[in-house]
N, C-alpha and C positions, 0 to 999 in steps of 0.2 A: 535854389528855391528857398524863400524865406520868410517869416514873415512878416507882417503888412501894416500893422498897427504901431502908433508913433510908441505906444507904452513899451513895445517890446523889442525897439530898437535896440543898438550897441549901449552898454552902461558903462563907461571909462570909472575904473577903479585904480588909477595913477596914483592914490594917497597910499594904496597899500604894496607901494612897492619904493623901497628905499636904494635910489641909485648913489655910487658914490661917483663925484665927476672930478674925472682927473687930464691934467692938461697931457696931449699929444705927446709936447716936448718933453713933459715929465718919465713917460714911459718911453720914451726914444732914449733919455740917459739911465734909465736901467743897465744894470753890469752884462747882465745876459750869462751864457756859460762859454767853456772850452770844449774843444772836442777833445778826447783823449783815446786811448786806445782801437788806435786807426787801424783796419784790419781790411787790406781790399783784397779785391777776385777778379776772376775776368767778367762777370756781369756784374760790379760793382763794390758795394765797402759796407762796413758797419763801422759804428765807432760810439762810445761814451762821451755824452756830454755833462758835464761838472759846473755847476752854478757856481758862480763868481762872487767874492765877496760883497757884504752889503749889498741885498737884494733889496729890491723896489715890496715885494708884500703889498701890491696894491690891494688887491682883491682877496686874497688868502697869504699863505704863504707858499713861499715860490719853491716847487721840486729839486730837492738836494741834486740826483741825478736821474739825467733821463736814456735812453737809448736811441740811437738812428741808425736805421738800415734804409741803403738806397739801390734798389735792384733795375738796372735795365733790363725791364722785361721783354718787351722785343724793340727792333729798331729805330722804331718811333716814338715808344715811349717809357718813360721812367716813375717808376712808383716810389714817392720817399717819405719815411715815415718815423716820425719819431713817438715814442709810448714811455711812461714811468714803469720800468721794470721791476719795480715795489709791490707795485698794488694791481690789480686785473681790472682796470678800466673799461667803461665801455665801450664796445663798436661797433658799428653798422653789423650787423648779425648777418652771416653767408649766408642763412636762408632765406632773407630777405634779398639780398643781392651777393651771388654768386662772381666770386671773384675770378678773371682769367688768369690762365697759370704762363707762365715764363716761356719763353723760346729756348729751348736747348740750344740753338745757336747763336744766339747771340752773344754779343760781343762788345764792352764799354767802348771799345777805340774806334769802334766803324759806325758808332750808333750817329742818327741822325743829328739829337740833341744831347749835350753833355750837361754833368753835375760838377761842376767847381765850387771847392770850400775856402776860406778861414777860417782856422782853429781855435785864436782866442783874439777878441770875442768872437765867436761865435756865428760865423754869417756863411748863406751858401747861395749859389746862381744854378738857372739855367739857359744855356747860350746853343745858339748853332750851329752848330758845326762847321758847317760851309761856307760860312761870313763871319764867321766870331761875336754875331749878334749877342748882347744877353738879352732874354726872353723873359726871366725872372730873378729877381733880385732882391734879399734882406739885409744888405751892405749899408751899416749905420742905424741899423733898427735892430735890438736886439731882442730873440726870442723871450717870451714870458710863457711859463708853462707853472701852472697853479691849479689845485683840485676843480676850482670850477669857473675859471676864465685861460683861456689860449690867446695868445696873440701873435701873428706871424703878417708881417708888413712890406710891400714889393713897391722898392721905384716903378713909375712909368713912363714911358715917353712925351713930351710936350703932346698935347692935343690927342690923348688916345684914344683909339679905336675901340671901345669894350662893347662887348654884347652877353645878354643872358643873364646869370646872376638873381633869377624868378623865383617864385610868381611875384611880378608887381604888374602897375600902370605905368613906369615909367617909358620912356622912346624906346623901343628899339636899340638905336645907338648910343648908349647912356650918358648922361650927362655926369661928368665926372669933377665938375666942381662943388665937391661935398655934399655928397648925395649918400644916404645913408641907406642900403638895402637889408631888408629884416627877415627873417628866415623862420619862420614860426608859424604854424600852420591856424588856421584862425574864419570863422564864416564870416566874409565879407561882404553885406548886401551893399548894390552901388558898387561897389569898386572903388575903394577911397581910391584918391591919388597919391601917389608917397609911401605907402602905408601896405607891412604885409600882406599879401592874400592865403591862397587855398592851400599851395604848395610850394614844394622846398627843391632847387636845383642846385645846387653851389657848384657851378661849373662856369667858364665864360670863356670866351674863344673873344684874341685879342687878335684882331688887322691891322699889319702895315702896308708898305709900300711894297716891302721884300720883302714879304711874304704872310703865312698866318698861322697863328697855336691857341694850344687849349689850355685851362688848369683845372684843375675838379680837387675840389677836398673832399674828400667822402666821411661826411659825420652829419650825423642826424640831429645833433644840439640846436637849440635856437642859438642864432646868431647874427650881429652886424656885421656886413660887409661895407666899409667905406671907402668911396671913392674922395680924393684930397687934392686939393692944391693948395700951397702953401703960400704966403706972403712972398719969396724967390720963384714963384711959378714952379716948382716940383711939382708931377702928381706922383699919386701912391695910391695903391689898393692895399688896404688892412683889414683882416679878417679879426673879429675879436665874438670869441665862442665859450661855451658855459657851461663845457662838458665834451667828453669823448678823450678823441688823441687826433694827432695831427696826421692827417693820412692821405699824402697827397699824388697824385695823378696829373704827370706834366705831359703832353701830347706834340709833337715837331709840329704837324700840319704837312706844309708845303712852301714853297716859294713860290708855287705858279697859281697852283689850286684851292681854293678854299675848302670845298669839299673834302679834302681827303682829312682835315682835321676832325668834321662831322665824323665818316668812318671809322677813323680812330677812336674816336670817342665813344661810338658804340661798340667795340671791342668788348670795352668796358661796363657800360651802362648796358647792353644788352642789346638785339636788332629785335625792331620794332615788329611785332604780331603780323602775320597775314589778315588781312581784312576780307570778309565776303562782300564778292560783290554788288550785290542790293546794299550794302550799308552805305556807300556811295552814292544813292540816293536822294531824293530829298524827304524829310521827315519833320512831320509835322507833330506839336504838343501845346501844351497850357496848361498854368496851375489856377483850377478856377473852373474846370469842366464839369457842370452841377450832378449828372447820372450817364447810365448809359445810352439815353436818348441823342443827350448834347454829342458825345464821341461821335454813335454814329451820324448824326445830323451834318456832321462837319467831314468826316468820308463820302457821303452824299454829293457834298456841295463841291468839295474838289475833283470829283469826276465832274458832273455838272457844269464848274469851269472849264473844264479842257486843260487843269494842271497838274499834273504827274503828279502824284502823291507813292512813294516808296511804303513809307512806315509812319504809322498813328502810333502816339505816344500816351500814357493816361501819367498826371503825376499823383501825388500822396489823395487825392480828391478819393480816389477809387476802393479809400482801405474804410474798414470798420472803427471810426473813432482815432483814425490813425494809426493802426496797431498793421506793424507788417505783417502779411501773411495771412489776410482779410482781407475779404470784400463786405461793402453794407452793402445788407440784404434789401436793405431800401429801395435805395439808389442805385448799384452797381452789382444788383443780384448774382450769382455765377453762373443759371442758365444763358440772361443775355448778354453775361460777358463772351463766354464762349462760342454763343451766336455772333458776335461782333468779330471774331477772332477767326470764325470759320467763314464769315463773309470774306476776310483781307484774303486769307489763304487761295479761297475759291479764285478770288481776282488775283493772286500774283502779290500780294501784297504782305505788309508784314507788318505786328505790333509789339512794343516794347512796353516795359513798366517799370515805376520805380519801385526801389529797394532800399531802405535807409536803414544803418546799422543801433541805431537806439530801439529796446521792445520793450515795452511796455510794462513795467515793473507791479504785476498783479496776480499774487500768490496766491494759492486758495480758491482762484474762480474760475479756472476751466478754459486759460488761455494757453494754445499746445506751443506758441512759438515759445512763451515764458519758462512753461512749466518743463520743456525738453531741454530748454539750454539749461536750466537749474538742476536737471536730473544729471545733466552731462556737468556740474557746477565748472560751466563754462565765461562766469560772470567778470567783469573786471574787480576787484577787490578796494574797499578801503584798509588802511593801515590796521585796523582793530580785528579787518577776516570776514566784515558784512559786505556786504552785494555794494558798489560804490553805485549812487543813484546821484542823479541830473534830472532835468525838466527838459524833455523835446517836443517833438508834435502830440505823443499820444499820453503827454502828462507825467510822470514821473517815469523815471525809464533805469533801466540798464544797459551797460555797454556790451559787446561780446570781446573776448581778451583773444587776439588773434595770433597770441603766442601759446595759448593751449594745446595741449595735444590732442583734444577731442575737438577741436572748434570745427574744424572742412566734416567733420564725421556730423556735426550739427547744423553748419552750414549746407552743406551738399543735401542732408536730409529734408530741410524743409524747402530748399528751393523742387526739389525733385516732388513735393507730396504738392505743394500749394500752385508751382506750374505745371503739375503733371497733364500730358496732350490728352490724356485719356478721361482723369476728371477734374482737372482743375483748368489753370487759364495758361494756354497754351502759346507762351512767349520765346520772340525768336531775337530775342535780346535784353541784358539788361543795361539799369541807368543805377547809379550809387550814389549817394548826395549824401550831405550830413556829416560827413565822414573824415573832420578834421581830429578828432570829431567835438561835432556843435553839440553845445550844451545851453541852453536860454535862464539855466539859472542864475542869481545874481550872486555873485560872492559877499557873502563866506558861503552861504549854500547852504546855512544850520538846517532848515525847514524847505525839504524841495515839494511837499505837499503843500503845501501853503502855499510858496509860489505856483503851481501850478495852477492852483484855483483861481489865485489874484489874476494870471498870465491868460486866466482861458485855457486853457490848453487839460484835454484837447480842445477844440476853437469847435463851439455848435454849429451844425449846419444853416443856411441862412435863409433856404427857401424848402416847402414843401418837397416830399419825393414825389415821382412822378409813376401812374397806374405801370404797376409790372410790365400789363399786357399791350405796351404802348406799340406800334409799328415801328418798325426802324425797317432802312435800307427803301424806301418808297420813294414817293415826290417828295425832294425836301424842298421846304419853305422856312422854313422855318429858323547836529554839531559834528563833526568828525576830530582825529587827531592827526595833526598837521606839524611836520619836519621844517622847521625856518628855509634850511640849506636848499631844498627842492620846491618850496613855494614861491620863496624870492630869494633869488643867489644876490651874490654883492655887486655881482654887475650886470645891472638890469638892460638884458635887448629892447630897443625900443618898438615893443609890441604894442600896436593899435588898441587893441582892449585891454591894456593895461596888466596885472599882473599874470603870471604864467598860466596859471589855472581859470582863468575869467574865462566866460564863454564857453571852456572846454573842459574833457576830464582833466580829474584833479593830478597835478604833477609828482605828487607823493605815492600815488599808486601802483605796485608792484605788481607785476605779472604773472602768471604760472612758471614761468622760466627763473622768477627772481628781476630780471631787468625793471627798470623802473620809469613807469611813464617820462620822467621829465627827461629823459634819453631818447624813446622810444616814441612821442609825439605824433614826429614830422613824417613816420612811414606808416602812422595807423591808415591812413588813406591806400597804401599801396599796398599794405599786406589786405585790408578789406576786399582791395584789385584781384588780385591773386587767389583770394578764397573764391570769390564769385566767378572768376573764370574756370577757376577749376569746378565747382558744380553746376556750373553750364555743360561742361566738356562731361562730367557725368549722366547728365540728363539727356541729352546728345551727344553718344560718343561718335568721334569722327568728322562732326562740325566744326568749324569754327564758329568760337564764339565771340560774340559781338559785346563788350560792355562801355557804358560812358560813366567816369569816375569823375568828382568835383575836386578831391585831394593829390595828390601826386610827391613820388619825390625820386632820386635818382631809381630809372630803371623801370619805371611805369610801364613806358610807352612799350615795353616788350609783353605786356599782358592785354592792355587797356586803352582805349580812346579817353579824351577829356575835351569836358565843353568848360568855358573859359567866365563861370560862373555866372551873378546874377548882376550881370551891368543894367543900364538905365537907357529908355530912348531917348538920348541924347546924340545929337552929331560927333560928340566929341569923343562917347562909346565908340558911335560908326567906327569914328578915324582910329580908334585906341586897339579894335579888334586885331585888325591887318597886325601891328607891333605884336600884339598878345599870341596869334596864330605864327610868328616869323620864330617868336622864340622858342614855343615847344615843338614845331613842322620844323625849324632847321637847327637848333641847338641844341633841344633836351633830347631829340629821339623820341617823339611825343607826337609821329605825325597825322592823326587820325584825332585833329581840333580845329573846333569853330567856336563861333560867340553866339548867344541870341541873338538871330535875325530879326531885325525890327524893334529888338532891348527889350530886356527881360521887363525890368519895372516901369514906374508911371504909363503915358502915354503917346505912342510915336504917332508919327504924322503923315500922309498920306506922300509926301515927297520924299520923305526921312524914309520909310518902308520900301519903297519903289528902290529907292538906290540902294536898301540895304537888302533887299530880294536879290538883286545883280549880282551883289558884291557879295556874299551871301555862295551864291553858284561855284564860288572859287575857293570857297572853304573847304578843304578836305572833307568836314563832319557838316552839313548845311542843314540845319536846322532852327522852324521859326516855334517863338517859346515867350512865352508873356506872362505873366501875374494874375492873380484872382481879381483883385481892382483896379484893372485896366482894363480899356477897351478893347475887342476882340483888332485882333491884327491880323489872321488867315488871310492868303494872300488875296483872296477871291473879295473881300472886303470894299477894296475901289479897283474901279476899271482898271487904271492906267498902275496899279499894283501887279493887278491877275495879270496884266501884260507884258509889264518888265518881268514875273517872275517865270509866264510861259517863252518868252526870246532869250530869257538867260539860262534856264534848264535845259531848253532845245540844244547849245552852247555844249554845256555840263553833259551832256547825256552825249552827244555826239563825239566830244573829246573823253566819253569815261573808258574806254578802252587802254587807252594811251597815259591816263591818269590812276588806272588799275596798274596798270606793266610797271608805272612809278611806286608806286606803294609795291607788286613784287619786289624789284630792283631794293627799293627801302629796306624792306625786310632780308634780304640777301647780305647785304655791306653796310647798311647803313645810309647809302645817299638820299638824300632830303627830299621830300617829295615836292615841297616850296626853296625856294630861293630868293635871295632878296638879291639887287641887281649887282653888290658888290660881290654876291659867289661868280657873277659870269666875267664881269671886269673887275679884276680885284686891282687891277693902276691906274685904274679910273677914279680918282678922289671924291670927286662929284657922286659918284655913288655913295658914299659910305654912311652916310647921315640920313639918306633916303628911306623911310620906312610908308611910304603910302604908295608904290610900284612895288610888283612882285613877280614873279614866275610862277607862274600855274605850272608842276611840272619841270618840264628843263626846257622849254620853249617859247610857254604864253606868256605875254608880258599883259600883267592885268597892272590898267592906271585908272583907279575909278575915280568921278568926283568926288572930290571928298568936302566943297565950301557948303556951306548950309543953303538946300535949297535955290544951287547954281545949275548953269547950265551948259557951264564952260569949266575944263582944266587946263593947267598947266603941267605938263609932262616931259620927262627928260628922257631923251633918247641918245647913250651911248656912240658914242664914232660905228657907226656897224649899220647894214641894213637887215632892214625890219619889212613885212611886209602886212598890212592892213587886212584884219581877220574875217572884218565884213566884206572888204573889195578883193583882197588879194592882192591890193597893188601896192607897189615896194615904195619904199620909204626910206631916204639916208639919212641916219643918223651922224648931228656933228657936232657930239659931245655938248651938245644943248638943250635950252626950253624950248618947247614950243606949244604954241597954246592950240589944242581942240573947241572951237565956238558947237554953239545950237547939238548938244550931245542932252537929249532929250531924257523925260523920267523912265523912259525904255530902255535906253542905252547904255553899254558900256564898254568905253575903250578897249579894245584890243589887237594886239600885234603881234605874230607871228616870228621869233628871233632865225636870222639866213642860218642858215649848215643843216637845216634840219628835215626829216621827211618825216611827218605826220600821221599817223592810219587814225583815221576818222567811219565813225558807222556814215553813211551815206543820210540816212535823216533819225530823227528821235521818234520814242514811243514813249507812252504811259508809264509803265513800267520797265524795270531794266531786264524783267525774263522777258518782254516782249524785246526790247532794245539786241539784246544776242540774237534775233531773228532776222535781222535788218544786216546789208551788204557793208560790205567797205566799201571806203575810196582812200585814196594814200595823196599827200600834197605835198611837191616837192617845192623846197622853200631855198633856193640855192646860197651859199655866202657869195664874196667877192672875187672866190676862186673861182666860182660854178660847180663845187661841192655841196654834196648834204650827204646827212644819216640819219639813221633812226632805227627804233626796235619795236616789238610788238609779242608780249606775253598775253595767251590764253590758256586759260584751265575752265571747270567744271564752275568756279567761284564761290566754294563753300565746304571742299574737303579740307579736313588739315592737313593728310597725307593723299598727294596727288596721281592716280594709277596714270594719268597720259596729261600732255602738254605740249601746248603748239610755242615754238619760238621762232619768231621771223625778225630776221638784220635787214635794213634797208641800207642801201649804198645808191650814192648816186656821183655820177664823174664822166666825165667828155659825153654830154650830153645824153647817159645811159644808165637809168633804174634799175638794179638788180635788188630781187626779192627772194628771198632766200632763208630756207629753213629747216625746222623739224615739224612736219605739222603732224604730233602726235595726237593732238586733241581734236576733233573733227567741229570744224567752225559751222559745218552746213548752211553755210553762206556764199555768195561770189563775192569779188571785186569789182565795183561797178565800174571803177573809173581812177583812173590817174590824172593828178591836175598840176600840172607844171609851170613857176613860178617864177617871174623876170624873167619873160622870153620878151627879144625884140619885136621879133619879126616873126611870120608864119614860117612853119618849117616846110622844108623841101620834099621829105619824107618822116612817117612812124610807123617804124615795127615793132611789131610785139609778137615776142620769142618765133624773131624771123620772119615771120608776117607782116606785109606791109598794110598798113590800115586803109579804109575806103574814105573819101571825101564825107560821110556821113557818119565815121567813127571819131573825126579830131573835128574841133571848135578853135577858134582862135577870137580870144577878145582884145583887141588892140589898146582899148584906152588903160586896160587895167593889165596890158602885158602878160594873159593867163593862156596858157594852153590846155585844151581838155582833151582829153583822150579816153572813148568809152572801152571799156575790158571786159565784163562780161562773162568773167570764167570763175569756176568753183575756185574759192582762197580755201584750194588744198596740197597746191605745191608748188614749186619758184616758179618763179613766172620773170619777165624782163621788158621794158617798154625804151626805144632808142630812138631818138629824133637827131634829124639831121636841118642847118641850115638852108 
C-alpha cells in the first residue's frame, strides 16, 4: 500500500552514488588465493586461504587471509564457509535465523554431494556423487574477498534451468542472458520489472535433466546476483556482495525428485507456520474505505451477493492521522469498530488490520504508542544518539530497532492494549506493510519536517465524516552525520532508488546490539514478522496466528504469510502473479502468498477481474485489495465478476480440505503447497520454462487464461492422463498443446492429475466454520496402472498445539478403495459418496466393507466414464468401496 500522488512517487538519487565499473574479465584475472593449511575429518576440512600476489583492490583492498570450513552437515547437504579471521564481521544473526546443527553420522565419503578443491589458485566444486556431475563450480574465476565487496562466480550449464533468486518480476524460469538480480529491500509501487522489490531470498534451485539442487548464500547484504553469457556462450551465476562473509548452503536434491530439494532447503530456512483454517478463505480489503459505514456497507453487500466473504480487512484508512495504534474518532470511532467486529464473529467471520512499523514521532503530546516506545528508548538511533526520523504516512516518524531488547516487551504491549477483545478492536489477524522499511523522505533528508508538510503527510481526509449514529449491518444500498563507507560502498548494487539509504532508514544506523543497518536491512522485514507473531501468540495464547508481511527474507515463511506487494491492474500483473506465487509457495518456503486480486493500483476491468477472481481461488493467500483512487473492484461489482468469483470459491472451498492437509504436510517437511509442472515431470523439458500452469496442491492442474480479454487457451498437457475437473472425464496427455475454445469469463481450466484420490467436502458454504459441517466425498482419479492415492489431515484448524487429529491414507489398486486411519479428531460428518474415475464400462458388482450395494446406491455415467457410488456413513473410521467388472 502506497502512495498515490505523482509528487510522491520514487525520487532516483543515482548522482549520489559513485559506482566504479570494472570489466568481467578484469576481475576473472585477479590472482585469487591458495589454500593452505589443509586440515580434514570425516565430516569435512578447514583450511587457510592466502592471497596471491598482486591483488586486483578493486573495490578496497583485498583480505591478506581468509579461513574455510566445509562441514557435511547431513547427507544432502553441505555448508561452506569462508570468513576474515581478523576482524568479526557480520552475519545473519542466529536469532533471526536459527541455524541446523550437523548429523553425528554423517559422513564425507557417503554424502550425497561432494566438495572438491584447488589449492592455488584457489577454486572449489560441488559435484554428485552418483554421476560425477559438477553442480557448482569457481574454476577460472577467482575468489575476491574485500571489506565491502565479495565476489564468488559458478560455471553453468548451456541453457540453464534457474529458479528463485527473489523478490523480483522477472519469469519464473529466469532468464539468464545477463540478467542482473538485486537484493535490497525497497517499497515498490507497480512492480517495476527488472528492478529489486520487497524481499531478499538468495537461494535458487537449479534443474536438469538428471536431476535437481539448491544453493543458498546466507547473507543479508545488498547484493547482485548475475546471471551471464559470455561472447563463447558460457553461462555463469556471479554473486557480487557489499558485506558479510561468504556462507554458503549447497543442497543434493534428487535425480528423480524435485521436491525433495524444496525439503532440504527448509531444513534450513525453517518449515513453514501452520496456518488456521479460515485463513484460507477468501478475504476481502481496500486502501481508500472512507469510515466505518463504507466497511460495513461492503460486508452487507457480499452476503447479499451470495459470496463467501471469510475476513474483512481495514488498511491505514482506519487510524487517527495515520498514527498506529488509533482509530479517528471520526470516522472509525472504537464503539462501531467493535460493533463491526462482533457482527463478523457473530456470523463466522473474521477481521484483520493493518500495522505498519513507522510511529509517529510526537513528543510532548500525549501519544502512548510514541511515548512507551521512547520510555522503553526503543528508537532506531542516528550516529550523533537522537531518535533517527524519516517521513511515512503519519508525518515524521520513527522506526522501532528490532534488535533491542525491550522491543517484543513494547511490541507485544501495544498490540495486546489497542487489540485488546475486551476494549479495544478485536483482531483475528494481522497485516505488516511498510516494513522494508519505507521511508518517503528525500535524500539527504536534512529537514524531514518540511518534507512532511511539502509531502502532506499526513494526507487530510477528503470527504466529510459520517453521523456516529449511522446504521450499519441493514439494507445495504448503498542534517545528520553520515559514514561515506555505509552510505555508498565502492560498489554500488544496482538498487532502483538509487542510493542505499533513499526511500529507507539511513544505512549508517547502529542498532542496540551495535550491528549496523547497512548489514541488517534486508531482515528488518522478518525480524518485524517475528515480533508481530510473537504478540499475537501473546494475546492469544494457543492460537495460531495469522500475519501477512510485505518484506521477507531467508526463513520468513516459518512465521509469516506475504501478499506479493502493490502491482497494477494490468494483464501482465495478472500473468506475473502465478511466477511471483511459484517462487515463494515452491522455493522460498513462503507458502501462504497471493497478489492483489484484480491489482492493487489504477483500474481493472470488468474481464481483467473475472479471470483474476478465478485465478485468484488458487492462490494460497486470496485476497481482493485495490487503491484509494481506483474504482471499487469488490467482486459483487459486475455480474459476471460476482459469478466467476462464486463458481471459483465453490472450487476453493470444496478442495480446501485437501489444500489444508497440503499446507499441514508443508509445515511437517517442507513439501510445497504449489508446484510448477516441472516438480511432477522433471524429463519433461517442455515443462521447464512454463510458468502460467501450476499445481494447486499435488494434483490440480490450474491453466488459467492468461491473453488479454480471451476466451480461449493454450495449454500443455504432460505424456500422462488427466481427468477434466468440471466433467471428470479423462484426458491423455501427449506431451503437447492443446487449445481449450469458448472458456468463458466464469470459467477456469481445470484438471485433475491420474494416481490420485481426492477428499473433497461434497458442496461449499459461506463460510469455512459452516464448510466443516458439510459431508465428504473422495474421487478416485486412477493413472495408467489403475492406481491412485491420497491423504486427508484434520484437526480443530486453529490450535498451535493439537489435543486430537484425524489422518486418513487413501489407496486405491485392483479395482478397491481402502480408507484408512486415525480418526482422532471427530469430523461429525459422513461420506457421501465415492466417485470413480476412467471406468469403462458399468460394473458387475460394489461393495462396500462387504456389502454389496443396491441398483439405487451406484450411477453410472457413460459418456464421461464416472462411477458414483453413494456411502452414507459417519467419516469416523475405514471404510472400503470394491467394484468388480
Amino acid at each position: 500500500m502506497r502512495r498515490t500522488t505523482a509528487v510522491l512517487f520514487l525520487t532516483a538519487v543515482a548522482a549520489s552514488v559513485s559506482a566504479i565499473q570494472v570489466d568481467p574479465s578484469v576481475l576473472d584475472a585477479c590472482p585469487g588465493y591458495s589454500a593452505t593449511n589443509i586440515k580434514t575429518r570425516r565430516d569435512g576440512l578447514t583450511a587457510d586461504l592466502v592471497l596471491l600476489p598482486n591483488p586486483c583492490n578493486v573495490f578496497g583492498d583485498d583480505i591478506q587471509k581468509l579461513s574455510l570450513s566445509v562441514i557435511y552437515e547431513t547427507g544432502n547437504r553441505i555448508h561452506l564457509k569462508i570468513t576474515d579471521p581478523s576482524v568479526e564481521r557480520y552475519e545473519v544473526p542466529e536469532s533471526v535465523l536459527p541455524r541446523p546443527k550437523s548429523k553425528a553420522t554423517t559422513n564425507a565419503h557417503s554424502a550425497a554431494i561432494q566438495f572438491n578443491y584447488t589449492s592455488s589458485p584457489f577454486s572449489f566444486s560441488i559435484y554428485r556423487a552418483s554421476t560425477r556431475e559438477v553442480l557448482f563450480t569457481t574454476a577460472g574465476h577467482p575468489l575476491i574477498f574485500e571489506p565491502q565487496y565479495l565476489r564468488v562466480k559458478t560455471k553453468l550449464p548451456s541453457n540453464p534451468n534457474i529458479y528463485g533468486l527473489g523478490e523480483h518480476t522477472n519469469p519464473f524460469h529466469l532468464p539468464t542472458d545477463n540478467t542482473t538480480l538485486t537484493l535490497w529491500s525497497r517499497d515498490a509501487f507497480g512492480l517495476p520489472t527488472g528492478t529489486n522489490l520487497y524481499g531478499n531470498h538468495p537461494v535458487y534451485f537449479e534443474h536438469r535433466n538428471t536431476g535437481t539442487h539448491g544453493v543458498l548464500l546466507l547473507n543479508s547484504n545488498g547484493m547482485d546476483v548475475k546471471l551471464t553469457k559470455d561472447d563463447s556462450g558460457e553461462s555463469a551465476l556471479e554473486y557480487n556482495v557489499i558485506g558479510g562473509v561468504l556462507d554458503f548452503y549447497f543442497f543434493a536434491g534428487s535425480e528423480a525428485d524435485p521436491t525433495q530439494v524444496a525439503r532440504q532447503y527448509a531444513e534450513v530456512a525453517g518449515l513453514p507456520a501452520e496456518v488456521p483454517y479460515w485463513s484460507l478463505g477468501f478475504h476481502q480489503c481496500r486502501f481508500g474505505y472512507q469510515n466505518f459505514v463504507d466497511v460495513a456497507q461492503v460486508i452487507s453487500k457480499y452476503a447479499a451477493a451470495q459470496i463467501p466473504l471469510e475476513t474483512m480487512w481495514t488498511d491505514i484508512d482506519y487510524m487517527d492521522r495515520r498514527r498506529i495504534f488509533t482509530v479517528d474518532p471520526n470516522y472509525f470511532p472504537l464503539e462501531r469498530m467493535r460493533e463491526i467486529v462482533a457482527y463478523l464473529h457473530a456470523h463466522d467471520q473474521h477481521y484483520v488490520l493493518m500495522t505498519d512499523p513507522a510511529v509517529a514521532y510526537l513528543p510532548g503530546e500525549g501519544y502512548a504508542a510514541y511515548d512507551n516506545g521512547k520510555a522503553l528508548d526503543v528508537w532506531l538511533k542516528a550516529e550523533n544518539g537522537s531518535e533517527s526520523l524519516g517521513v511515512v504516512w503519519p508525518g515524521v516518524s520513527v522506526y522501532p530497532d528490532w534488535f533491542h531488547p525491550k522491543i517484543q516487551q513494547y511490541w507485544t504491549s501495544e498490540f495486546g492494549s489497542f487489540y485488546s477483545p475486551e476494549t479495544g478492536i478485536d483482531i483475528d489477524g494481522a497485516w505488516i506493510d511498510m516494513n522494508e522499511p519505507a521511508n518517503f523522505c528525500n535524500l539527504p533528508c536534512d529537514d524531514p519536517f518540511q518534507q512532511a508538510i511539502d509531502q502532506s503527510m499526513p494526507p487530510p481526509r477528503a470527504n466529510p465524516p459520517p453521523d456516529p449514529n449511522t446504521p450499519i449491518f441493514g439494507n445495504s444500498t448503498s542534517e545528520l552525520t553520515k559514514r561515506e563507507d555505509y552510505l555508498n560502498p565502492p560498489y554500488a548494487i544496482n538498487n532502483a532508488a538509487g542510493a542505499l539509504s533513499s526511500k529507507t532508514a539511513f544505512t549508517d544506523i547502529k542498532h542496540a546490539n551495535g550491528l549496523l543497518e547497512y548489514n541488517t536491512h534486508n531482515i528488518y522485514g522478518t525480524m518485524m514478522s517475528v515480533a508481530t507473531r510473537k504478540a499475537l501468540l501473546a494475546r492469544r495464547p494457543g492460537k495460531r496466528p495469522f500475519v501477512i508481511t510485505r518484506s521477507t527474507f531467508v526463513g520468513a515463511g516459518a512465521h509469516v504469510g506475504k501478499w506479493l506487494g502493490d502491482n497494477l491492474s494490468l494483464w501482465e500483473h495478472y500473468r506475473f502473479s502465478i511466477a511471483g506465487m511459484l517462487g515463494f509457495s515452491s522455493i522460498y518456503q513462503v507458502p501462504m502468498v497471493g497478489s492483489d486480486i484484480c491489482g492493487f493500483g489504477g483500474n481493472t476491468t470488468e474481464n481483467l477481474c473475472a479471470r483474476w477472481a478465478m485465478l485468484g481461488a488458487f492462490y494460497p493467500f486470496m485476497r481482493n485489495h485495490n487503491i484509494d483512487n481506483g474504482i471499487s473492484q469488490e467482486f459483487y461489482v459486475w455480474p459476471s465478476v460476482a459469478q466467476a468469483a462464486r463458481n471459483a470459491i465453490d472450487i476453493r472451498y470444496r478442495l480446501l480440505d485437501y489444500f489444508y492437509t497440503a499446507f499441514h504436510q508443508s509445515h511437517m517437511d517442507g513439501t510445497p503447497v504449489l508446484h510448477p509442472l516441472w516438480f511432477k515431470y522433471p524429463k519433461d523439458s517442455n515443462t521447464y520454462a512454463l510458468e502460467h500452469q501450476f499445481f494447486f496442491g499435488d494434483s490440480i492442474l490450474v491453466s488459467p487464461v492468461t491473453d488479454d480479454d480471451a476466451t480461449s487457451v493454450s495449454i500443455y498437457l504432460p505424456r500422462d492422463t488427466f481427468y477434466d475437473f468440471a466433467t471428470l472425464a479423462p484426458i491423455q496427455g501427449t506431451a503437447s498443446n492443446i487449445n481449450l475454445g469458448n472458456v468463458n469469463f466464469t470459467q477456469i481450466p481445470l484438471h485433475i492429475k491420474s494416481g490420485v484420490v481426492l477428499p473433497l467436502r461434497a458442496q461449499s458454504a459461506m463460510t469455512t466454520k459452516a464448510l466443516r459441517k458439510n459431508d465428504f466425498e473422495f474421487i478416485v482419479a486412477p493413472n495408467n496402472d489403475g492406481e491412485a492415492s491420497g491423504s486427508l489431515y484434520i484437526d480443530d484448524g486453529e490450535s498451535v498445539v493439537q489435543t486430537a487429529s484425524t489422518r486418513v491414507k487413501m489407496s486405491f489398486k485392483n479395482r478397491k478403495l481402502d480408507v484408512s486411519g486415525n480418526f482422532g479428531f471427530a469430523t461429525g460428518v459422513n461420506v457421501s459418496r465415492v466417485r470413480f474415475l476412467g471406468i469403462n464400462s458399468p460394473p458387475k458388482e460394489v461393495v462396500v466393507d462387504g456389502k454389496a450395494m443396491g441398483a439405487s446406491q451406484v450411477s453410472y455415467d457413460a459418456a464421461n466414464k464416472v462411477l458414483d457410488v453413494s456411502i452414507g456413513k459417519p467419516f469416523a473410521k475405514d471404510f472400503s468401496v470394491r467394484y468388480s467388472d
